[in-house]
C-alpha positions in Angstrom: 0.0 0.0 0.0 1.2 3.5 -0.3 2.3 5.1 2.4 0.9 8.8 1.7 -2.2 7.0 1.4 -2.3 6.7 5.6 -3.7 9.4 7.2 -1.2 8.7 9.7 1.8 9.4 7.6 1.3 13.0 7.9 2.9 12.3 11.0 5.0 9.5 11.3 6.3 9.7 7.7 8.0 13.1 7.9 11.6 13.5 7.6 13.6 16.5 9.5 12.6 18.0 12.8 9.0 17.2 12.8 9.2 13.4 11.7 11.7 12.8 15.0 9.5 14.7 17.0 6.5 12.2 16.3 8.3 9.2 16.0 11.2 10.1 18.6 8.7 10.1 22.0 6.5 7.3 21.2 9.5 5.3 21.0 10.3 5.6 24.5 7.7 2.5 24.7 9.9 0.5 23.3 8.0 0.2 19.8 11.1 -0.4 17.2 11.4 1.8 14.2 9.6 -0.5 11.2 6.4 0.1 13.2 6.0 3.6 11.8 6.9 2.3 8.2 3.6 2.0 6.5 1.9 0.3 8.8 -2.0 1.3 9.6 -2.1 2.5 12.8 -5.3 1.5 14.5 -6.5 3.3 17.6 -8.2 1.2 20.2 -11.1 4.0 21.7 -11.7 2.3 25.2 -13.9 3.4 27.8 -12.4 1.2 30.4 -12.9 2.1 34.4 -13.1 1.2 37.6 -16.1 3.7 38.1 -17.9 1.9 35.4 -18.4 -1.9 36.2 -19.8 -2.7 32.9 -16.9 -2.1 31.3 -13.9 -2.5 34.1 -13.0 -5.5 31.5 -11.9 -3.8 28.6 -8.4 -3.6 29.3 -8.2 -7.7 28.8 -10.7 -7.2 25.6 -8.5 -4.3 24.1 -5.3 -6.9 24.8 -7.2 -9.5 22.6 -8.3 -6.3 19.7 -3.9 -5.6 20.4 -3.3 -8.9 19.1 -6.0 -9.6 16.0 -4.3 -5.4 14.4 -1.1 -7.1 14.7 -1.8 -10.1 12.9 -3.4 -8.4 10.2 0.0 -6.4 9.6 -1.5 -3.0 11.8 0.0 -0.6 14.5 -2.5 -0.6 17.5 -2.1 1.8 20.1 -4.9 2.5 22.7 -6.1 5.4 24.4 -8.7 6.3 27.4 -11.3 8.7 26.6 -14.2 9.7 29.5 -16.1 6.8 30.8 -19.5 6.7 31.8 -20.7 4.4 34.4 -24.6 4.6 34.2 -25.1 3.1 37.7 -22.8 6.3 39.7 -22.2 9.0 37.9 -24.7 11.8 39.3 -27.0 13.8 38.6 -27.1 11.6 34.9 -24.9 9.5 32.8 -27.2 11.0 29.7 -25.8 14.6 30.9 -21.9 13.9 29.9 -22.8 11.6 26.8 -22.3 14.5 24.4 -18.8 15.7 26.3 -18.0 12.2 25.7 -18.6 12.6 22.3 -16.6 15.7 21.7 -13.5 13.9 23.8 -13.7 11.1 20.9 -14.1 13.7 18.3 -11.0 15.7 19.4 -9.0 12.5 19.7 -9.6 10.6 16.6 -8.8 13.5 14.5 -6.1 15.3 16.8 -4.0 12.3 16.3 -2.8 10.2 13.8 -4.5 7.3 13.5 -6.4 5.2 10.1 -8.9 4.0 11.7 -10.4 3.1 14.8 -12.0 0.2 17.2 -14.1 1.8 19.7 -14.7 -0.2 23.0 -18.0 0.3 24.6 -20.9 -1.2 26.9 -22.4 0.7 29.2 -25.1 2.6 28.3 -24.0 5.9 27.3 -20.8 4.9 26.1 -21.5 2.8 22.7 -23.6 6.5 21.5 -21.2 8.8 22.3 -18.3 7.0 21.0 -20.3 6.2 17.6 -21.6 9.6 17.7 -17.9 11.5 18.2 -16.6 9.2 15.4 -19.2 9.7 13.0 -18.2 13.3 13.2 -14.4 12.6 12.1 -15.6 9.6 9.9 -12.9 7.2 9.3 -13.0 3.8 9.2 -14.8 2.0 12.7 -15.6 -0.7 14.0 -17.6 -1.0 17.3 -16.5 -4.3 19.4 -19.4 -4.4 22.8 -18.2 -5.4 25.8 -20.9 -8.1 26.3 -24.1 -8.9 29.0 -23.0 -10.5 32.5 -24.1 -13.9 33.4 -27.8 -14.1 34.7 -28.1 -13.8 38.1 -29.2 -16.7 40.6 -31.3 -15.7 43.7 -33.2 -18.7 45.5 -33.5 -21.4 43.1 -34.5 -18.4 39.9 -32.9 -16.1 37.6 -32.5 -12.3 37.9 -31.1 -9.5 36.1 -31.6 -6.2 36.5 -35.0 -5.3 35.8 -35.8 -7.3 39.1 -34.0 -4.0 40.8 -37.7 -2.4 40.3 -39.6 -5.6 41.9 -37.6 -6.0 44.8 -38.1 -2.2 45.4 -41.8 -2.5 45.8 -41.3 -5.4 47.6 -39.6 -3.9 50.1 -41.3 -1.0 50.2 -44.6 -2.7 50.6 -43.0 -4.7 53.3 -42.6 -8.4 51.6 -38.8 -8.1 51.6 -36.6 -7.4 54.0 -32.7 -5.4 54.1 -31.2 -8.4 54.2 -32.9 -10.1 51.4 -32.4 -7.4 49.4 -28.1 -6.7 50.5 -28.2 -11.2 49.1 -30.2 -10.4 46.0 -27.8 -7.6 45.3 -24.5 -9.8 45.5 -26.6 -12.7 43.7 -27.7 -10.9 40.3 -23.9 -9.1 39.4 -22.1 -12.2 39.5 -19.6 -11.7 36.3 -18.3 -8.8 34.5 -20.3 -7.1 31.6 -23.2 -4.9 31.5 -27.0 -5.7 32.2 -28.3 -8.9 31.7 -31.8 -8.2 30.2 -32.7 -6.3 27.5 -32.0 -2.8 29.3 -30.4 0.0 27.2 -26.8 -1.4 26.8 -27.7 -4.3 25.3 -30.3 -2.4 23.0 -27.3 -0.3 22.1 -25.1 -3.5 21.2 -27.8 -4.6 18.9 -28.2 -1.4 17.0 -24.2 -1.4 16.6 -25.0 -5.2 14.8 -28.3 -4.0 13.3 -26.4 -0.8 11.5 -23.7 -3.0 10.6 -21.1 -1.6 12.5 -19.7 -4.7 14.4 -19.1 -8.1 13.3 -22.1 -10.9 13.5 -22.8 -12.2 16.9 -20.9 -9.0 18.6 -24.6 -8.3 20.9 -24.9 -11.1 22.6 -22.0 -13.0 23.0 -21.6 -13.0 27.1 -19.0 -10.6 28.3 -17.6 -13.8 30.4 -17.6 -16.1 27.7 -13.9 -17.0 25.8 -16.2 -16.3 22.6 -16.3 -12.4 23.6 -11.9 -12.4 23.4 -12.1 -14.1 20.1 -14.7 -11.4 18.4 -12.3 -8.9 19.3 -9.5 -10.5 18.1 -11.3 -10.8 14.8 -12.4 -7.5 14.9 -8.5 -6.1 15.3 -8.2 -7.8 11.9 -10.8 -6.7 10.2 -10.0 -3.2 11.2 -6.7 -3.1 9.0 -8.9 -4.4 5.8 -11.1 -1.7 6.2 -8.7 0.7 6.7 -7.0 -0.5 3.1 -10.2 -0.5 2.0 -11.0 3.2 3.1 -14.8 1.9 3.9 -15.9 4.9 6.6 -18.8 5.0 8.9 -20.4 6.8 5.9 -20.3 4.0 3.4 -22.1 2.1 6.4 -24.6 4.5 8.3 -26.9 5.1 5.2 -31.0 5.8 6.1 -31.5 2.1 5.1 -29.1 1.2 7.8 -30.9 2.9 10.3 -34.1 1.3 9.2 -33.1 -2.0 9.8 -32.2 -0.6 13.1 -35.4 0.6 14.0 -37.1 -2.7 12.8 -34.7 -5.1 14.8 -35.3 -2.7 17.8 -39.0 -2.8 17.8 -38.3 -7.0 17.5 -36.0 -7.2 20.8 -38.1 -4.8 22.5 -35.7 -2.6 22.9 -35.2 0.3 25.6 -37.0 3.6 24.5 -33.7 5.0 25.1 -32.2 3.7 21.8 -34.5 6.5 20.3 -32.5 9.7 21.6 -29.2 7.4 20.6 -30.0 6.8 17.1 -31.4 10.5 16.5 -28.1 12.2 17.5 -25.9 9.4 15.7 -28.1 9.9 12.6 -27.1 13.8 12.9 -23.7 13.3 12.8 -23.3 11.7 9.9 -26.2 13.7 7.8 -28.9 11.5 7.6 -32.3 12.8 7.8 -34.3 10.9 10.7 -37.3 12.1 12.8 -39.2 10.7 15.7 -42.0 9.9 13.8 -39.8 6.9 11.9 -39.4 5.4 15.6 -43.2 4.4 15.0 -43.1 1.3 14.5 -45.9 -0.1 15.9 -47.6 1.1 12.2 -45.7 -1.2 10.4 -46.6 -4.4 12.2 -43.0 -5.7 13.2 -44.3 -8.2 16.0 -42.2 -8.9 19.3 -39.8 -12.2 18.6 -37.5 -11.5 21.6 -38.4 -12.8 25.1 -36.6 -11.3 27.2 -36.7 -8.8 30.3 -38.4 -6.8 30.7 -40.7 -7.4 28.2 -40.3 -11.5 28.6 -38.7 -13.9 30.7 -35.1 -14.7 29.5 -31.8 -13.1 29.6 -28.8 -11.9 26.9 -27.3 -15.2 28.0 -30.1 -17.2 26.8 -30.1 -15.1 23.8 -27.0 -15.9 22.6 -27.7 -19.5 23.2 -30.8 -19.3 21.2 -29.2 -17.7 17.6 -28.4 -14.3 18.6 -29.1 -11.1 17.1 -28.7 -13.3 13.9 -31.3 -15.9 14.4 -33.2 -12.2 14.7 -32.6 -10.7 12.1 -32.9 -13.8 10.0 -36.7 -14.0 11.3 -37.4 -9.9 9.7 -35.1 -11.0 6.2 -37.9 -9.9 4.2 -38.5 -6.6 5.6 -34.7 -5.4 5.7 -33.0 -3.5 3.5 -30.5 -6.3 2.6 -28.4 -4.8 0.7 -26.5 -2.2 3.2 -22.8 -2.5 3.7 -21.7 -3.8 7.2 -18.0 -3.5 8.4 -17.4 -6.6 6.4 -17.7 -5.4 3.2 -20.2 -7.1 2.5 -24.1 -7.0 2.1 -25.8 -7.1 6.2 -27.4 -10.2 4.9 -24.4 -12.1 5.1 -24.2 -11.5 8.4 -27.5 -13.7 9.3 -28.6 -15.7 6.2 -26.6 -18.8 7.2 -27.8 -18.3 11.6 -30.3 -21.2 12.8 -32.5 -20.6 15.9 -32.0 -23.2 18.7 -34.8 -22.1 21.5 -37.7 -20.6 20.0 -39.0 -19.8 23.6 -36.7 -17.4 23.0 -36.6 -16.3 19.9 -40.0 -17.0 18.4 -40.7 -16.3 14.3 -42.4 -13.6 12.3 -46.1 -15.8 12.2 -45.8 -17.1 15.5 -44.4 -14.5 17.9 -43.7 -14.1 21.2 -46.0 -10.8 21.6 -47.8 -8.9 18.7 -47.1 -5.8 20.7 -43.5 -4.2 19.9 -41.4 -1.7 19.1 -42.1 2.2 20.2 -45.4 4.1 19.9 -44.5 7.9 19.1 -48.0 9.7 20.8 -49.2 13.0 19.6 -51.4 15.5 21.6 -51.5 19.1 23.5 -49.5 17.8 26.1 -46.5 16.1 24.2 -46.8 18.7 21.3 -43.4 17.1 19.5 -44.4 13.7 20.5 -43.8 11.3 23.0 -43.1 7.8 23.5 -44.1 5.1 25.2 -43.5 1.3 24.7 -46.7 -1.3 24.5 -44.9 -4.5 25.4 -43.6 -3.2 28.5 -47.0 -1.8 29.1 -50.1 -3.0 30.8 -52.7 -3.6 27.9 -56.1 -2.5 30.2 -54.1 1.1 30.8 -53.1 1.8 27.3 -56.2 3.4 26.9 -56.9 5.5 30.0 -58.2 8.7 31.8 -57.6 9.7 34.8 -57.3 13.0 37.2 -53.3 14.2 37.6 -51.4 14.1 40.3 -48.3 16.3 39.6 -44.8 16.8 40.7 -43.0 19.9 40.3 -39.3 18.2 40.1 -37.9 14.8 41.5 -37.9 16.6 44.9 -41.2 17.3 44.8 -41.4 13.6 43.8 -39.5 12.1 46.5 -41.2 13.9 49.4 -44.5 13.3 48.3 -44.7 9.9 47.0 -45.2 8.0 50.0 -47.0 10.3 52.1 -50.1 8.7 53.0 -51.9 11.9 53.2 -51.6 11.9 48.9 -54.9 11.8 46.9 -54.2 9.6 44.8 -56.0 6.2 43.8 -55.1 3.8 41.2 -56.5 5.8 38.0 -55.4 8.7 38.2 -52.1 9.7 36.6 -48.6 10.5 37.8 -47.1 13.6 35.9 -43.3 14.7 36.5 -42.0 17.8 35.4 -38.5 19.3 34.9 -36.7 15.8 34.5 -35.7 16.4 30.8 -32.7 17.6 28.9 -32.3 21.3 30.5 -35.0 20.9 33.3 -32.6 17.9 35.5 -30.1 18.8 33.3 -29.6 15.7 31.4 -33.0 13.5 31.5 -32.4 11.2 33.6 -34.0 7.8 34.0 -36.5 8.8 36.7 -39.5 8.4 34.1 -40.9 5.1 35.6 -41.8 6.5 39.0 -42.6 4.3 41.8 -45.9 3.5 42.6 -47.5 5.1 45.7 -47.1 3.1 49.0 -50.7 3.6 50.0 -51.5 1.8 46.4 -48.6 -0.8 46.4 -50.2 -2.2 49.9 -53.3 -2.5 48.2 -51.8 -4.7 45.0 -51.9 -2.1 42.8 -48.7 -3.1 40.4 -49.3 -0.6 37.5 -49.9 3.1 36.6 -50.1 5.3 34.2 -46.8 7.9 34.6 -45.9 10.3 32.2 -42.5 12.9 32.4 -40.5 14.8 30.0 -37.6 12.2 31.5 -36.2 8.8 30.1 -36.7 5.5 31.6 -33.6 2.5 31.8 -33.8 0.2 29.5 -34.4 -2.6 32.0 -37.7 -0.9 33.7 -41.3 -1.7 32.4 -44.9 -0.2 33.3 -47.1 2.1 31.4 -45.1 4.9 31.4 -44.6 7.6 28.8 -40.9 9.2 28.2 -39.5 12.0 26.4 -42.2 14.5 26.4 -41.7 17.5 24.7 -41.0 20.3 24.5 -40.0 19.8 28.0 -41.3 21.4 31.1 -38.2 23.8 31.4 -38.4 24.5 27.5 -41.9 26.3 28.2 -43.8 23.0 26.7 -47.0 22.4 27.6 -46.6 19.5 30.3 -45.1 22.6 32.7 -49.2 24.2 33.1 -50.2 20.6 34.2 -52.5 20.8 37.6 -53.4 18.6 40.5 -56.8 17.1 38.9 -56.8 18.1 35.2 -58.1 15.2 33.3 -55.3 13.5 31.0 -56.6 11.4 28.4 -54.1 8.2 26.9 -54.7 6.5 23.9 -51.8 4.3 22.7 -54.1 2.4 19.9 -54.7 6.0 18.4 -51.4 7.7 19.4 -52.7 10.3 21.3 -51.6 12.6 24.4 -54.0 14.9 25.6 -55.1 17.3 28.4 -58.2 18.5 28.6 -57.9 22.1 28.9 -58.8 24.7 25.8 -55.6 26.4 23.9 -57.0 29.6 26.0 -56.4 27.9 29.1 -53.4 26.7 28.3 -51.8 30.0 27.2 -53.2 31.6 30.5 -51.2 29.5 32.8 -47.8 30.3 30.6 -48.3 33.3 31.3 -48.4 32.9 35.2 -45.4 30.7 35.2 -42.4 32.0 37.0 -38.6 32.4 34.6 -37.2 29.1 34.4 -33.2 29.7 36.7 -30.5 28.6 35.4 -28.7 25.8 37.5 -25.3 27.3 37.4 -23.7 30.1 35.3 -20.5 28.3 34.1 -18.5 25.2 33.3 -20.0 21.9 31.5 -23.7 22.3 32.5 -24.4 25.6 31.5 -22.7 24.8 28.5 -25.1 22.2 28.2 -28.4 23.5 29.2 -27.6 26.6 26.8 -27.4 24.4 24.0 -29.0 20.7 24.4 -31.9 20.5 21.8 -35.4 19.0 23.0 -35.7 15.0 23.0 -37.4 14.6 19.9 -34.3 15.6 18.3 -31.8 13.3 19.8 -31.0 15.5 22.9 -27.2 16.8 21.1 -25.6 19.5 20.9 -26.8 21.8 17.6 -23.4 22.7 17.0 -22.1 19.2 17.0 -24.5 18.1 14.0 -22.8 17.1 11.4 -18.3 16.7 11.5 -15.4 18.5 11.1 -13.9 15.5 8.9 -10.3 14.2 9.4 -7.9 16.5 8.4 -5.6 18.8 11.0 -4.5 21.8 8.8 -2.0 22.9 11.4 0.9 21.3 13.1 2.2 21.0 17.0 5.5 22.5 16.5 
């Protein structure tokens, strides 16, 4: 290959002061001098830390991505960028996923490397890397960290979606501390991210779906030998796509994204894969819009049972087929034809897969649940839409009115919950305000609110709750997300009352309050200025210039890339 054909040889194949300069420090490693001769050098993108669980493995899995670059004839060399670990970082993980994204940006470009294997698992990690790297667009490939082991607590299996049971069994009084402190040390028993179907491993099936890993990469368990070996491969295939020059946009065309959208809505995926897909989808220029979420329309039926939605786990899931086996079932509705990482059509990825368990992965005429994928709702109180997701949903409540009971913010929410002195009964409808991008900052997953005390001791399981927030992947309920404009952006869920009648219809795809336009514009008017958190650093930054949900939650200035090249030099 010629050498002024790397991207990298702008620095490493420079003679005189500024070729020493480049090569001259990194060989204080020890790396001898034919490594800079031609060779593609491949960064490995990992997210690996100790303050993010899912993904305190990586530093083994980018060892086994070291070794697959170098066979192939490659240079690897890895580099940290900003981790985010869903289950600590405060107030929000979703809050630092576009900084995340501009730290990938920045060092992709800023340095010189030909291509790239990013390392993600944990939620927000997998969009904001694909996001900052669609922005510099060279070639990628995406290797997933991998699901844990299911968890074993007396005699059944767990994963995380049980977090929300055991809650309201102990708050209702039918579990104790300790029951809960051996549950907890019971259901994260091996390394990786969530076991169910939660928003991780929704995000490591779009990366298959789009085409942006190799076959197999979503479920393979993060403790299974099989997870090493995919990353091995995908070291090598790396270098070939680098000599190739295939870029994330020969990959992330719109008919990539469809079969995205369909394989989500037959997973059941988290809700959450919505804001993902909008912001990666404006990075790299294609047009997508909430309403192409909507899948329920086109009659993609549930095949996937799994939590939350089903019984099984990831584990079982990669037992069963895969993400393969999946997509194998919706052939005929794909778009067959898009290029994955391969270099090759998607189809190859899946056309040879078998099923082995069709309790878990039943077929397209006989499915596990005809209700699937996203419902995007219109209506006066969500007037950009909203989402909500039927097979996570109770079925009698999906079409529903009842009186609001509102909270201002989540500390309204806390105090008030449990206070037995709340009117609330079991039709009327929870409303939570100021949870969404600019209103936390950073829309957390707070949308799937507990139910009431004084109703959980009566066996009330389900409500209907409804927030300009998210929900994680792994809860379930009938619980509308992403509402918006949001409260703090002046949309209409901010004039919501104690007792205004809120009307749900999922079957028509409607949102509504019952208040006139008049009515509505009156109580704008009485609403106090919304107060900035803070006047500097990261968050106002953020709550400046976050967009509304329905657009992906980014950055507007970060639509779009900057490209590859560095015009200037260091010295």
């Amino acid at each position: 290959m010629n050498e002024k054909k790397l991207r990298s040889s702008e620095w490493f194949g420079r003679t005189g002061k500024d070729g020493f300069i480049y090569r001259s420090w990194m060989k204080n490693q020890g790396i001898p001098a034919h490594e800079f001769k031609g060779k593609p050098v491949i960064g490995i993108c990992n997210t690996w830390s100790e303050l993010t669980p899912c993904n305190a493995h990586f530093r083994e899995l980018a060892e086994s991505v070291k070794h697959g670059i170098y066979e192939a004839g490659g240079f690897p060399v890895e580099f940290p960028v900003m981790s985010l670990g869903e289950t600590l970082i405060k107030p929000t993980a979703m809050l630092y996923r576009n900084l995340v994204s501009m730290d990938v940006e920045e060092s992709i470009r800023a340095n010189p490397l030909d291509g790239v294997v990013l390392l993600c698992g944990c939620d927000k990690t997998t969009p904001s890397l694909i996001m900052g790297a669609c922005s510099v667009n060279i070639p990628t490939i995406v290797v997933s960290g991998g699901a844990m082991l299911t968890g074993k607590y007396q005699g059944r299996d767990i994963g995380t979606s049980d977090v929300w049971r055991f809650s309201e069994a102990q708050r209702s009084g039918r579990m104790t501390e300790e029951e809960m402190n051996v549950a907890e040390a019971c259901m994260s028993r091996s390394r990786g991210h969530c076991a169910v179907m939660g928003t991780a491993s929704t995000m490591a099936v779009m990366t298959e779906a789009l085409g942006l890993s190799l076959p197999e990469n979503a479920a393979i368990p993060a403790a299974d030998s099989r997870r090493k070996v995919l990353a091995h491969l995908s070291g090598m295939r790396i270098v070939d796509m680098v000599r190739e020059d295939l870029k994330l946009s020969d990959i992330l065309t719109l008919q990539a994204f469809e079969n995205a959208i369909l394989t989500n809505a037959a997973i059941g995926g988290s809700t959450n894969f919505i804001i993902h897909l909008l912001a990666i989808a404006g990075r790299i220029g294609v047009k997508l819009a909430i309403d192409d979420f909507d899948t329920t329309a086109k009659g993609i039926p549930l095949l996937a049972n799994l939590q939350p939605s089903g019984k099984y786990f990831m584990e079982d899931l990669y037992y069963a087929g895969g993400i393969p086996a999946v997509m194998k079932e919706l052939d005929s509705l794909l778009n067959r034809e898009t290029i994955a990482v391969s270099g090759k059509p998607i189809a190859d990825n899946y056309l040879n897969s078998e099923c082995f368990n069709r309790d878990v992965i039943a077929t397209v005429k006989e499915p596990f649940n005809q209700a699937a994928g996203i419902t995007v709702l219109k209506g006066n109180l969500c007037e950009n839409g909203a989402v909500i997701k039927p097979s996570a949903a109770n079925t009698i409540l999906m079409q529903h009115s009842g009186k609001a009971i509102v909270f201002e913010n989540i500390e309204d929410y806390k105090a008030r919950i449990d206070d037995p002195l709340l009117d609330v009964d079991e039709n009327s409808v929870l409303v939570l305000k100021n949870v969404g991008p600019k209103g936390y900052p950073g829309m957390p997953e707070v949308g799937n609110m507990a139910i009431p005390k004084k109703l959980l001791e009566k066996g009330v399981t389900d409500m209907v709750r409804i927030s300009d927030g998210r929900m994680s992947g792994t809860g379930f309920g009938t619980v509308v997300l992403h509402v918006s404009p949001e409260a703090a952006a002046g949309g209409n869920i901010s004039i919501v009352q104690d007792g205004d009648l809120i009307c749900l219809d999922v079957f028509n795809k409607t949102l509504h309050i019952e208040l006139s336009d008049a009515e509505i514009a009156e109580r704008k008017k009485q609403l106090p200025p919304v107060q900035p958190l803070t006047n500097r650093g990261y968050t106002w930054l953020y709550q400046q210039n976050v967009e509304q949900a329905h657009l992906g939650a980014d950055f507007g200035f970060l639509k779009g890339g900057s490209g590859s090249g560095v015009l200037r030099d260091s010295h």
